[in-house]
N, C-alpha and C positions, 0 to 999 in steps of 0.2 A: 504494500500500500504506500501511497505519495499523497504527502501531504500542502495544499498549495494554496496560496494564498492569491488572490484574482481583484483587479481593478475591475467596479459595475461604479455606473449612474444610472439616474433614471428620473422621470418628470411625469408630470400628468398630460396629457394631449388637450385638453380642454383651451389653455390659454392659445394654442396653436392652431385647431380644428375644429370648426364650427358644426363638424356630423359628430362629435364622442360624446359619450357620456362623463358628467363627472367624475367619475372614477376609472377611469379607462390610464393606462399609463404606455409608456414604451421603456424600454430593462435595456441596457449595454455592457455585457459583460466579456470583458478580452477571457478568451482563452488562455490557460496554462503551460500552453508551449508556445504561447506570443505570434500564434501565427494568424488570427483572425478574430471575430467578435459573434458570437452570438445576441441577436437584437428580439427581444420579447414584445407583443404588440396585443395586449390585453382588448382592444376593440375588435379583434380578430379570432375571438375566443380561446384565450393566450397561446398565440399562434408563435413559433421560434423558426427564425429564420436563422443560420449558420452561415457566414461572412470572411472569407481570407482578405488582406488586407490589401492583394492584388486585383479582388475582385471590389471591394471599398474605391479606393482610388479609381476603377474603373466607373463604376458606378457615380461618384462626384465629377469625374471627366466630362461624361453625359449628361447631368443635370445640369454644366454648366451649359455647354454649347445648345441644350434642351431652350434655356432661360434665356 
């Protein structure tokens, strides 16, 4: 067994999204071998999406040229 200590945030969506309920949140928690982030999305029926941080960076690439 390994024991590990892990960087999470996390905020409610409400100040952000005008379809969430109060209580709805989104979770970011890096992984243990620093290679990516697990993102929790509670208005999703806490839905988890798993994220490398090659695929992060691509994804923020996107949204910009998207914007």
């Amino acid at each position: 067994m390994e024991k590990h200590n892990r960087k999470s945030i996390m905020s409610n969506i409400a100040d952000f999204c005008l379809l969430s309920k109060d209580d709805d949140f989104i979770e970011i928690t890096e992984w243990s071998n620093g290679d990516g982030v697990d993102i929790v999305l509670s208005s999703l029926g806490y839905f988890i999406i798993p994220v490398t941080f090659g695929q992060y960076n691509l994804i923020k690439k996107l949204m910009k040229k998207l914007n």
